[in-house]
Backbone as a ProteinNet text record, in pm:
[ID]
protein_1_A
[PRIMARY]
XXXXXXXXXXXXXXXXXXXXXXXXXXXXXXXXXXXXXXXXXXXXXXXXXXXXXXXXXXXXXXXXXXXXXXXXXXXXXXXXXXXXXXXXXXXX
[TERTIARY]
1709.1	1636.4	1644.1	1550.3	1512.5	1546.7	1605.6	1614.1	1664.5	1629.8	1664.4	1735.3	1783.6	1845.3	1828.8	1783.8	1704.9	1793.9	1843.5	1887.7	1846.3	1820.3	1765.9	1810.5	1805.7	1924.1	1814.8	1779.6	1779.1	1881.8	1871	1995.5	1982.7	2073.5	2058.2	2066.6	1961.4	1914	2025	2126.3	2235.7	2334.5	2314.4	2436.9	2370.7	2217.4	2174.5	2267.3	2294.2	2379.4	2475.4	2529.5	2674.2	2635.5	2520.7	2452.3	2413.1	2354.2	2310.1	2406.3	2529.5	2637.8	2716.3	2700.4	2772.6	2678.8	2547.7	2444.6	2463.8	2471.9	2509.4	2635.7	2725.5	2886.5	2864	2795.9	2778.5	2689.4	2572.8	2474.4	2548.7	2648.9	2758.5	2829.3	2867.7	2996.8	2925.1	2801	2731.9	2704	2627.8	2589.2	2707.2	2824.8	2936	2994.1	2931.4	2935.7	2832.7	2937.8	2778.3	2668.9	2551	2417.2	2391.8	2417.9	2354.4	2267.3	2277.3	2147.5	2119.3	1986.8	1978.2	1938.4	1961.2	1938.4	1844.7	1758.8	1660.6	1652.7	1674.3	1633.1	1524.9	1475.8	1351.9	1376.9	1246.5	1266	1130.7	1124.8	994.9	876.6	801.2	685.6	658.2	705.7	690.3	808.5	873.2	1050.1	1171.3	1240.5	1361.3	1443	1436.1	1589.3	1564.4	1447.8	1478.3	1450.2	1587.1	1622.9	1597.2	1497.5	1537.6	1632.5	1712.3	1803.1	1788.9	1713.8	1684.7	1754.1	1873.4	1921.9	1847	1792.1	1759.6	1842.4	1886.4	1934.2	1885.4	1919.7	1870	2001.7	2007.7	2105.2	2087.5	2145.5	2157.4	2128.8	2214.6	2228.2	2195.9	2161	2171.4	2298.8	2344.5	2497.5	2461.4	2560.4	2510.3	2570.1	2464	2546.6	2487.4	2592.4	2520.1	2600.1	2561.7	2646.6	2763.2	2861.4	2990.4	2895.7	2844.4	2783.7	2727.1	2619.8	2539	2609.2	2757.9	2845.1	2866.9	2934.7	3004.3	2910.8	2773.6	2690.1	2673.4	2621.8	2622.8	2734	2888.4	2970.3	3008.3	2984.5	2988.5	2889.9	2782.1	2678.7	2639.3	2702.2	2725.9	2732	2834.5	2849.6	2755.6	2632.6	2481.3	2358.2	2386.3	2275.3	2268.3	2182	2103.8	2112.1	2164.5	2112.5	2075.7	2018.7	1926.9	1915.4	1993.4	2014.9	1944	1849.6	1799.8	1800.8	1787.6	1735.2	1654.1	1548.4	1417.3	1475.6	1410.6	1420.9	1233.2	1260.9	1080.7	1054.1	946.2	902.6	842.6	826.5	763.6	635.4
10055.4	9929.8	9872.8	9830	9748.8	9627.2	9545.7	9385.4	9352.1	9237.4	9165.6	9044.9	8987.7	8891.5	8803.8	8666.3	8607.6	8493.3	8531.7	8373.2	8305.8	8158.5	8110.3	8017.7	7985.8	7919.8	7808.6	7683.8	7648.2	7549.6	7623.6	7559.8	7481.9	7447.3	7312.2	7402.3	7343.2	7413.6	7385.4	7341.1	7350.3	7437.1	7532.4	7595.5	7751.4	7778.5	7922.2	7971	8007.6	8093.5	8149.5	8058.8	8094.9	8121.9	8104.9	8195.5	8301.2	8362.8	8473.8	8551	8522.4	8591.8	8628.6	8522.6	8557.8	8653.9	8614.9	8731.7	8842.4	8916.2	9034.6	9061.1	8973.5	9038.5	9086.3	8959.2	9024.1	9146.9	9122.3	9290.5	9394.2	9416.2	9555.5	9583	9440.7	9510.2	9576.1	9504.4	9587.8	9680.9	9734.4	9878.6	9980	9932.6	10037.9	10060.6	9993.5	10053.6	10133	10201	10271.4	10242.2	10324.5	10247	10249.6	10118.9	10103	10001.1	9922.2	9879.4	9833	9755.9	9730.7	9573.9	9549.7	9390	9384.3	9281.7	9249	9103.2	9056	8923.2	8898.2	8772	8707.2	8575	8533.1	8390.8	8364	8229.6	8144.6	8135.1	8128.8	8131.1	8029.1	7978.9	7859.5	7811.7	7857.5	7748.2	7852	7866.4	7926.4	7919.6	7781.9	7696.4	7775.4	7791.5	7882	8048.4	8050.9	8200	8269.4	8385	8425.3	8564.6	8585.1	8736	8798.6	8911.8	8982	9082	9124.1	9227	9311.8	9434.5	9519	9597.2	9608.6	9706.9	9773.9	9870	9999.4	10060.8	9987.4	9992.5	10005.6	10099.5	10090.9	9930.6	9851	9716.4	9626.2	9494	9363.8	9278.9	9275.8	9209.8	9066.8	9008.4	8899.6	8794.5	8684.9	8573.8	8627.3	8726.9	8735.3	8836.8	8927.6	9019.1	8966	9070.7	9046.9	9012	9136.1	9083.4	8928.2	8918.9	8782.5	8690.1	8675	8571.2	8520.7	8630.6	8609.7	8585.4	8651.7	8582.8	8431.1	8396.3	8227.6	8162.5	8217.5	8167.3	8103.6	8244.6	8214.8	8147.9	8153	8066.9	7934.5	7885.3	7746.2	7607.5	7710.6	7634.7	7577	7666.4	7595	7582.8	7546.9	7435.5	7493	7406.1	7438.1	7601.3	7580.7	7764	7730.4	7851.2	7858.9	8025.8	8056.7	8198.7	8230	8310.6	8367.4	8495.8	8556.9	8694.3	8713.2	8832	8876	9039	9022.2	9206.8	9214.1	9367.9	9462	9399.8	9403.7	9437.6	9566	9658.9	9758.5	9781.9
-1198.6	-1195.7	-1054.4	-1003.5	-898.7	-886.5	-796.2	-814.2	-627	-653.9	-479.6	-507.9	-389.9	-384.7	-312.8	-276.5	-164.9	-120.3	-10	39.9	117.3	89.7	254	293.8	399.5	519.5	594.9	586.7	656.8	736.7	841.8	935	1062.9	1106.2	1203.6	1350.2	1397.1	1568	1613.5	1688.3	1732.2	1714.5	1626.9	1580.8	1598.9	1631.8	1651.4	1679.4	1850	1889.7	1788.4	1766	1681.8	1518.6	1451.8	1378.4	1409.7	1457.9	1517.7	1537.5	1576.5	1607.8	1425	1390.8	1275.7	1190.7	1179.1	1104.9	1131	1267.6	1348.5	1286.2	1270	1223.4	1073.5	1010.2	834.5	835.2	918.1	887.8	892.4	1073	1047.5	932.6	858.4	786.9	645.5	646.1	539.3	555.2	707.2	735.9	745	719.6	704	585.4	458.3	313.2	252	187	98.6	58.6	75.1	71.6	-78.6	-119.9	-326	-244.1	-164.6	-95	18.3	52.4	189.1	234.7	363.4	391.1	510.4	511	594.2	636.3	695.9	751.3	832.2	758	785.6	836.5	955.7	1016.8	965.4	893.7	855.1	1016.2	996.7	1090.8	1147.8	1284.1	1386.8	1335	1250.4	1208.3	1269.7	1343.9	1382.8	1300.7	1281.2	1167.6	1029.3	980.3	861.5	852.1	762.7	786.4	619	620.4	464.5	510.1	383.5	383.4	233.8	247.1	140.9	97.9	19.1	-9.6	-150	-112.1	-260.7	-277.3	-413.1	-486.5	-582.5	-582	-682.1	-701.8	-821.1	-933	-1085.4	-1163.7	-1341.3	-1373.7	-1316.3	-1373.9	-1279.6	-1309.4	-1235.8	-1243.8	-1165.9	-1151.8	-1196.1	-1288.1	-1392.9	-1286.1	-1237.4	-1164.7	-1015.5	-956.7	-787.8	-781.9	-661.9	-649.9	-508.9	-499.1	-431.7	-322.1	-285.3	-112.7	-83.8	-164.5	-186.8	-177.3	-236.5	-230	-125.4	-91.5	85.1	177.1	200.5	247.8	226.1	160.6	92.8	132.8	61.9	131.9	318.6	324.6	499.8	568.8	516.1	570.6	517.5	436.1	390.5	505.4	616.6	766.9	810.8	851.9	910.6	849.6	710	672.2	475.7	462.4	358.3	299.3	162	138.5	21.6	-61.6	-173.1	-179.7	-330.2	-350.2	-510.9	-499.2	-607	-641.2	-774.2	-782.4	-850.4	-843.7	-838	-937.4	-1028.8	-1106.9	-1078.7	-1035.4	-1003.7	-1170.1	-1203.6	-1333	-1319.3	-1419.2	-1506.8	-1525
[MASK]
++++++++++++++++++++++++++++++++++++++++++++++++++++++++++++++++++++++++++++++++++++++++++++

């Protein structure tokens, strides 16, 4: 089964740099686990301050609630601004 996970960040212009830096630290530590899935980040169009982060998985199941990764994302990015975390199953 197919499903994503969407977070979005809008965050306070003052704090880029040191977002950016931290996005770069969370993308590695994901790209050094096994691939059950993948992450993409998106910037809203003429907005910097908002950030979407899409993780898909292709998985048997949908992790009930959020998955581990999604957390810690959210978690850690709680710092610069606004977040908003959903999930999305493909339909059939």
């Amino acid at each position: 089964m197919k499903w994503i996970e969407v977070i979005q960040l809008r965050s306070v212009v003052s704090n880029r740099k040191r977002l950016e830096s931290k996005l770069q630290k969370l993308i590695s530590e994901v790209d050094r686990k096994p691939k059950k899935h993948s992450i993409k980040i998106y910037n809203r169009e003429r907005m910097d301050t908002d950030i979407c982060i899409v993780l898909f998985h292709d998985r048997e199941k949908v992790e009930i609630g959020r998955s581990r990764l999604s957390l810690c994302l959210v978690t850690a990015l709680k710092e610069f601004g606004l977040v908003n975390h959903s999930i999305w199953i493909e339909r059939k």
